[in-house]
VOLO-917762 format. One record per residue (C-alpha): residue number from 1; x, y, z; residue in one letter. Coordinates in nm, 2 decimals. Layout:
NODE_seq_xx_yy_zz_type
NODE_NUM_X_Y_Z_a
...
% end
This chain:
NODE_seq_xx_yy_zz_type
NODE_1_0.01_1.28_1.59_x
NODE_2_0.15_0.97_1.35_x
NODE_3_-0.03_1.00_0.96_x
NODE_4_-0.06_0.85_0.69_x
NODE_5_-0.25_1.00_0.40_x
NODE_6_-0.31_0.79_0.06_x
NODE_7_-0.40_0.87_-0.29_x
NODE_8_-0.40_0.72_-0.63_x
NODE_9_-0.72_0.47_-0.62_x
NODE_10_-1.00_0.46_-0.89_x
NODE_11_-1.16_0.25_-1.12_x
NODE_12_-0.97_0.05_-1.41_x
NODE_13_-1.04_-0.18_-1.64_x
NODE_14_-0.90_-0.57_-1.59_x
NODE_15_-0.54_-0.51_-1.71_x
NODE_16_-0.50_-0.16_-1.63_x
NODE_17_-0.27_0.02_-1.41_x
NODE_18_-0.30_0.19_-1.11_x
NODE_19_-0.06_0.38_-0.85_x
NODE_20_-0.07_0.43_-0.46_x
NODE_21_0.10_0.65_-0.26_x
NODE_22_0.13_0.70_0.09_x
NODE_23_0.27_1.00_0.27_x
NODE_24_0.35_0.98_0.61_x
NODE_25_0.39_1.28_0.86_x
NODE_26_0.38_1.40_1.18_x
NODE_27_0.51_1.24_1.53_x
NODE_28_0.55_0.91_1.37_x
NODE_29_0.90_1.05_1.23_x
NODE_30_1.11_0.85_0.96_x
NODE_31_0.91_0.46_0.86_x
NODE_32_1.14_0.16_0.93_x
NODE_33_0.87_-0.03_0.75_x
NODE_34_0.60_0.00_0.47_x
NODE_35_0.35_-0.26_0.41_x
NODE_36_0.05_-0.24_0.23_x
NODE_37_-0.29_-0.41_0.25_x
NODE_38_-0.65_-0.51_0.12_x
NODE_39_-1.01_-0.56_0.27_x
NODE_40_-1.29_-0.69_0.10_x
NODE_41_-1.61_-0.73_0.28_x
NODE_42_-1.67_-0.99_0.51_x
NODE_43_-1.32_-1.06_0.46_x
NODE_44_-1.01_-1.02_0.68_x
NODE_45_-0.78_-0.73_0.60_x
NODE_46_-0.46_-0.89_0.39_x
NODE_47_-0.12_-0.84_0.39_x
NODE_48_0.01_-0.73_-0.01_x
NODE_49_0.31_-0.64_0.01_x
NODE_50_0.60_-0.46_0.25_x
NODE_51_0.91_-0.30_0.21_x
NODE_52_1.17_-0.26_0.48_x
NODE_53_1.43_0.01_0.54_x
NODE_54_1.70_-0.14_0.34_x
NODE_55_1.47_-0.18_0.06_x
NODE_56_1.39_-0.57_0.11_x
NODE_57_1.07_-0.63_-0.08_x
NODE_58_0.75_-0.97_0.01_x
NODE_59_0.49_-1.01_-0.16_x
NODE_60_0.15_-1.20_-0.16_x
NODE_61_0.17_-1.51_-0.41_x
NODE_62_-0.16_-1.34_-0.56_x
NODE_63_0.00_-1.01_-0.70_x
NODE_64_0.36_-1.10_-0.73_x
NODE_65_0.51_-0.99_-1.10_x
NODE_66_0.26_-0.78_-1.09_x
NODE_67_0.27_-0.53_-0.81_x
NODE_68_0.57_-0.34_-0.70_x
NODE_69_0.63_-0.16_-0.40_x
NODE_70_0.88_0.12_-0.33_x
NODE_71_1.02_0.38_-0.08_x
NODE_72_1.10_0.76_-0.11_x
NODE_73_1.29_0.81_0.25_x
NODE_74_1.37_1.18_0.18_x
NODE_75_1.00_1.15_0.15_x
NODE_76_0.91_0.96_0.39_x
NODE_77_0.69_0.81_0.16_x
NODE_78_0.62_0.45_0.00_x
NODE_79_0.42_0.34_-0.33_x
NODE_80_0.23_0.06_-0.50_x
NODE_81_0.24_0.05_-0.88_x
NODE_82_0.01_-0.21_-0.98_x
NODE_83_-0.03_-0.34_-1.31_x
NODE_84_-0.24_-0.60_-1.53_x
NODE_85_-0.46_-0.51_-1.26_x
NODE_86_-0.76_-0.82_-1.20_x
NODE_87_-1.17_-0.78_-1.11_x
NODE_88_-1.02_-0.99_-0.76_x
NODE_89_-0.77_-0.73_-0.69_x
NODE_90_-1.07_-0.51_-0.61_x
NODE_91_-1.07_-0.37_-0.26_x
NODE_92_-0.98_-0.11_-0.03_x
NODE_93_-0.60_-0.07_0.01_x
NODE_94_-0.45_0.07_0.35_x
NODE_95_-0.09_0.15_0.38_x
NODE_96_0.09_0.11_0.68_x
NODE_97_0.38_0.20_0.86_x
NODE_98_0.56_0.12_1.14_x
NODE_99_0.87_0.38_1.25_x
NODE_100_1.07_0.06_1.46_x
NODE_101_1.05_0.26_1.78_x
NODE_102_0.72_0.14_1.87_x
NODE_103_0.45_0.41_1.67_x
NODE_104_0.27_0.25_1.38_x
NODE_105_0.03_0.41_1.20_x
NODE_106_-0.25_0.31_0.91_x
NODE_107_-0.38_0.54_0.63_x
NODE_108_-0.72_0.59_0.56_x
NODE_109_-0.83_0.35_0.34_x
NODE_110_-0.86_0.44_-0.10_x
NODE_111_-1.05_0.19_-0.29_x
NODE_112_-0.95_0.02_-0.57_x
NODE_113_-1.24_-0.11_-0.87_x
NODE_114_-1.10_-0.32_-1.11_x
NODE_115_-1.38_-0.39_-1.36_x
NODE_116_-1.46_-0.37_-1.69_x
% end
């Protein structure tokens, strides 16, 4: 069974910092692609920022200079460090991960509070 698992959300002040990680593990084997993304209620989940295998970084106009994604292959795992964090960056971040053979998986959810 394909799994993710997530850590590193809590509650931070506006222009604190804050890291994520995601683990993956299981049948899902080595990820070909990280992404990570954000839900607020009664909005659609968003699409923050990915990384692919060769280390080719996007992000969303909204957090770029200020988040930075990265990969651990040996690992298998991927990160978000997020700094000068804002009260609108507050949300429930999901990592996900796709292994380019067809098996994607999504981590459980950790939130995110960004207030003061």
């Amino acid at each position: 069974q394909a799994q993710l698992v997530e850590s590193g959300g809590g509650l931070v002040q506006p222009g604190g910092s804050l890291r994520l990680s995601c683990a993956a593990s299981g049948s899902i084997g080595a990820i070909y692609l990280w992404n990570w993304h954000r839900q607020t209620p009664g909005k659609q989940r968003e699409l923050v920022a990915s990384i692919s295998s060769g280390g080719t970084t996007d992000y969303a106009d909204s957090v770029k200079g200020r988040f930075t994604i990265s990969r651990d292959n040996e690992k298998n795992a991927m990160y978000l460090q997020m700094n000068n964090l804002k009260p609108e960056d507050t949300a429930v971040y999901y990592c996900y991960g796709y292994n380019g053979q067809g098996t994607e998986a999504w981590g459980q959810g950790t939130q995110v509070t960004v207030s003061s």
